[in-house]
C-alpha positions in Angstrom: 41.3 26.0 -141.0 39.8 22.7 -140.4 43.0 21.2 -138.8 44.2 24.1 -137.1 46.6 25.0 -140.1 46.6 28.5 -141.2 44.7 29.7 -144.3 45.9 32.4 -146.5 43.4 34.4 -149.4 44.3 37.5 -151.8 41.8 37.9 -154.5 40.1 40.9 -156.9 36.9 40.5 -158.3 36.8 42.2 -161.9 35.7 45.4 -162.3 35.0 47.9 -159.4 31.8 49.4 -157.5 29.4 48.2 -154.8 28.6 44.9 -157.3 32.0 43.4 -156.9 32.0 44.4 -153.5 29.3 42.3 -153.2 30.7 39.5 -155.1 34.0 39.6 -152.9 31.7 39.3 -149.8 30.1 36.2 -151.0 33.2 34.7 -151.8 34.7 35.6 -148.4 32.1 34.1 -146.9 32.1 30.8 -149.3 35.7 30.3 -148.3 35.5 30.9 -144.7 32.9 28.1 -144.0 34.5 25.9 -146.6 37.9 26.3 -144.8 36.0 25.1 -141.5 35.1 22.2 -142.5 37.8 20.6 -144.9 41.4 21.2 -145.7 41.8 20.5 -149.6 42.0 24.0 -150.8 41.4 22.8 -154.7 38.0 21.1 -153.4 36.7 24.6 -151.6 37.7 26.6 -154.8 35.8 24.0 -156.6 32.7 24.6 -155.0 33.1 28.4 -154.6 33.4 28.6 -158.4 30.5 26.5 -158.9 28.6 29.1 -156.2 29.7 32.1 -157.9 29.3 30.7 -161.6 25.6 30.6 -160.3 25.3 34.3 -158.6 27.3 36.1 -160.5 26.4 38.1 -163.7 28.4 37.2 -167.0 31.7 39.1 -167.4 32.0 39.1 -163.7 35.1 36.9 -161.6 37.0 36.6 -158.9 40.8 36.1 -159.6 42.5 34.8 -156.1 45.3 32.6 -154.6 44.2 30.3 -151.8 47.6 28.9 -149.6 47.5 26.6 -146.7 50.2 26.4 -144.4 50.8 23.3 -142.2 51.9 25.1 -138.9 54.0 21.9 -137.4 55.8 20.9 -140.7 55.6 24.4 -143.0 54.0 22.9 -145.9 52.5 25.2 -148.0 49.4 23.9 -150.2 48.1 26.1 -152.5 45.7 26.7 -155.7 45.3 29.4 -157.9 42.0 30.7 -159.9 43.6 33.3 -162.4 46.8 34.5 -159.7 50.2 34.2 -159.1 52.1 33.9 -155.4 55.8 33.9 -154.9 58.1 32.6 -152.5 61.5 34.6 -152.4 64.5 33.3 -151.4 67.3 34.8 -149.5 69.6 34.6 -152.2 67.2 36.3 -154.8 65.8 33.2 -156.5 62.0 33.5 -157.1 59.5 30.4 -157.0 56.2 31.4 -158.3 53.2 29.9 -157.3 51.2 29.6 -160.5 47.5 30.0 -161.4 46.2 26.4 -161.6 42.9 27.5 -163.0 40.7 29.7 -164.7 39.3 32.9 -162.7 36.3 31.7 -160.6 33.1 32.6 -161.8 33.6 32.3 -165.1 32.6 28.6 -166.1 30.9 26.8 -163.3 31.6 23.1 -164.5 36.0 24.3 -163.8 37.5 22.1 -161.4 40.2 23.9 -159.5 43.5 21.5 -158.9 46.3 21.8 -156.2 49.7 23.5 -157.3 53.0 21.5 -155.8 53.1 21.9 -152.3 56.3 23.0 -150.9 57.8 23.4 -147.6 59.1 26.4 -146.1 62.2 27.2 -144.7 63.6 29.9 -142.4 64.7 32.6 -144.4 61.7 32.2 -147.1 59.2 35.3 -147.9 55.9 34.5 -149.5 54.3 37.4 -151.2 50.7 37.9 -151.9 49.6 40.8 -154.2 47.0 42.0 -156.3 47.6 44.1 -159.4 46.6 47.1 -158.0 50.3 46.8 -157.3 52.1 46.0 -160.5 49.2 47.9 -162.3 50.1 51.5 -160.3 50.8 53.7 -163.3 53.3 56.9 -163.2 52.5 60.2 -164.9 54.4 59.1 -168.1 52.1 56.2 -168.3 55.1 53.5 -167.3 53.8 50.2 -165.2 54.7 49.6 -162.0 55.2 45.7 -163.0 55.5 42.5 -161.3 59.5 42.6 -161.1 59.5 46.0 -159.4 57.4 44.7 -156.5 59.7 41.7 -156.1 62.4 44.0 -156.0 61.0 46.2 -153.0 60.2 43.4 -151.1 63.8 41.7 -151.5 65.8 44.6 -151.1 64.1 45.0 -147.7 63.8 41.4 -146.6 64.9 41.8 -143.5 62.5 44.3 -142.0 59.4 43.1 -140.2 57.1 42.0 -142.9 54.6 45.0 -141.8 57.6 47.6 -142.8 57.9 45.7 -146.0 54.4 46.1 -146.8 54.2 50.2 -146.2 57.4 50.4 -147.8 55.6 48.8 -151.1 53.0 51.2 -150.3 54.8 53.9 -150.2 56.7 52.9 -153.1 54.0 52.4 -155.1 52.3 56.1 -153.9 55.7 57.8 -154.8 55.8 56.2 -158.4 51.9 57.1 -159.6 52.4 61.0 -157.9 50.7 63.2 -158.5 47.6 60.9 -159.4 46.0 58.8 -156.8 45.8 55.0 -157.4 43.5 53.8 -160.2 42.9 50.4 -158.3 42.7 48.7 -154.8 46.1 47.1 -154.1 46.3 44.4 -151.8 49.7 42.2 -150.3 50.3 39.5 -148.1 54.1 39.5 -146.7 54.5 36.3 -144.7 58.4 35.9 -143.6 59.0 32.2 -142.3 61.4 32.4 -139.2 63.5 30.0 -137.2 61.9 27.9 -134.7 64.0 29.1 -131.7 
């Protein structure tokens, strides 16, 4: 970003097909040279869901979680239009980083606030997902869910993050068999290590 410190984006635009793959282009863009030029992520959702309130044809929005991540000091910043992060702990506790606003897009005059910022600690996972995730259906029609995912990722907290996200890939795969996916899933796995 702006100051050097490192930006972090997983969103889903409703509904599927070559018009929300449009509207996630725009908003990648939006973000991108917003992130370039300032650091307050609750002013560049701001002005991204004033952007897309304008573009953007009614029923259509962009649900996503914006972090920021202070390189020297491990702050994490963040804001949320319609999604959840999490931060796991080593011993199994569970922060959540909650939605702080309404999905972008769908009323142009929202203002997007700042969640708490926290700072990380060695040890700490932060997981990004989509519900293409905790949506993944099996052939009896059962969820995948939310706690499931958080499961995976903390049984296996101490692979490399990119073995934790195919495991939860293949996890999800193996529960919806025989039936492909119904939806795009998405994750972030971030693992904050010691400084030495």
């Amino acid at each position: 970003m702006a100051d050097g410190s490192l930006g972090i984006v997983v969103a889903d635009v409703s509904s599927h097909g070559f018009a929300s793959a449009l509207i996630m282009v725009a908003t990648r863009r939006l973000l991108r040279t917003s992130a370039e030029n300032q650091t307050d992520i609750g002013a560049i959702l701001t002005a991204a869901n004033r952007a897309i309130a304008e573009d953007t044809p009614l029923g259509r929005f962009v649900t996503l979680l914006f972090a920021r991540i202070d390189l020297r000091t491990l702050a994490l910043s963040y804001a949320g239009a319609g999604h959840l992060g999490y931060v796991l702990e080593p011993s199994g506790a569970v922060t959540i980083l909650d939605s702080t606003s309404l999905p972008l897009g769908i009323d142009g005059s929202t203002e997007v606030p700042n969640g708490d910022s926290i700072t990380l600690k060695p040890g700490q996972i932060v997981l990004l997902f989509t519900d293409g995730f905790c949506e993944a259906m099996s052939p009896q029609g059962g969820l995948f869910g939310n706690a499931r995912v958080l499961e995976v990722v903390q049984s296996h907290r101490d692979r490399p993050a990119c073995e934790i996200l195919d495991i939860l890939f293949a996890e999800i795969r193996k529960f919806s068999h025989p039936a492909a996916l119904q939806d795009d899933a998405t994750a972030v796995v971030l693992k904050v290590l010691s400084k030495n």
